[in-house]
C-alpha positions in Angstrom: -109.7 20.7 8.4 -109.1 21.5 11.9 -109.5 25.2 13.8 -105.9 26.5 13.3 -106.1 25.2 9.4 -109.5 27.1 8.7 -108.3 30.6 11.4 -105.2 30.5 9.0 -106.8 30.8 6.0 -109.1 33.5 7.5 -105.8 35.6 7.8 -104.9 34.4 4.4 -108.4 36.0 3.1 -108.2 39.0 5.3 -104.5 39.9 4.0 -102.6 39.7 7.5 -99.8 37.3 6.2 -96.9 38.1 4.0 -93.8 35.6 3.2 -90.5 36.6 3.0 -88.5 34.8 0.1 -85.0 35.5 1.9 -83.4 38.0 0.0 -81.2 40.9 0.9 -79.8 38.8 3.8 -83.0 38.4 6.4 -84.1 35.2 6.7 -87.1 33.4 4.5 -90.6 32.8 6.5 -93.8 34.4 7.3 -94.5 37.5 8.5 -97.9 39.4 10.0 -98.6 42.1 7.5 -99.5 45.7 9.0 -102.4 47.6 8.3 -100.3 49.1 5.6 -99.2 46.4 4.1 -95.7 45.9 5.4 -94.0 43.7 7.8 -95.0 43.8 11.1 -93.5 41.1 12.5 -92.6 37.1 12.7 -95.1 34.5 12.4 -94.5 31.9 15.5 -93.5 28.4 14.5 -96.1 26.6 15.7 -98.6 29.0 12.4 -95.8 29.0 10.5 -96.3 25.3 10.4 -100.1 25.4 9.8 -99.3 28.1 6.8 -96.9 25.4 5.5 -99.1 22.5 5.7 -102.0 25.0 4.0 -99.1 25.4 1.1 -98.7 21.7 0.8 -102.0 21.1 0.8 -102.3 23.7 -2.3 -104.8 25.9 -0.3 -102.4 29.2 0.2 -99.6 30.7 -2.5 -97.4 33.4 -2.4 -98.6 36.2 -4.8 -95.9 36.6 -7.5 -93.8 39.9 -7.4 -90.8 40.8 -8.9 -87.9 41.8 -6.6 -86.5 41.4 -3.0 -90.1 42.7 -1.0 -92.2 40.4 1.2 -95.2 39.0 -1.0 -98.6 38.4 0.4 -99.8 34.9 1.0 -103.1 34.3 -1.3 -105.7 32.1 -1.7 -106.0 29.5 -4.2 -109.2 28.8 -5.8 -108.8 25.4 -3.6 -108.3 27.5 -0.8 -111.2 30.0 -1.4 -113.9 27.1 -1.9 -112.6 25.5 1.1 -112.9 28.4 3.5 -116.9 28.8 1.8 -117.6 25.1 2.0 -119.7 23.7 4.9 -116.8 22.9 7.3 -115.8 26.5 7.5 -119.2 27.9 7.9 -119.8 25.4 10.9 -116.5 26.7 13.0 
């Protein structure tokens, strides 16, 4: 796991990422969450493609929510044991 991998899944923990499925007519992708929860803006490509590969990997889910809003981006249990294993306490 390499710095941007284990500072993405930081934000994961600390709530600061939502996804946006798409509906209602803006476009699907990540999105910083404000300190009240809503969107406060676009992720850049170059996270949006660490998020992705943290999704692949199984590490980070979108929390399931009914209807069109942006859901938070959670840990999986994967994810949570790999941001309190060795490698993460080293960075």
């Amino acid at each position: 796991m390499n710095d941007p991998e284990l500072s993405a899944l930081r934000q994961v923990a600390a709530n600061e990422v939502l996804f946006h499925p798409g509906t209602w007519g803006g476009p699907a992708g990540y999105r910083w969450s404000g300190p009240d929860g809503t969107e406060a803006g676009l992720v850049p490509q170059r996270e949006t493609d660490v998020f992705d590969r943290l999704a692949t990997l199984g590490l980070v889910r979108t929390a399931r929510r009914l209807g069109p809003l942006d859901r938070p981006l959670v840990l999986t249990p994967a994810g949570t044991a790999t941001l309190a294993g060795p490698l993460a306490a080293a960075a």
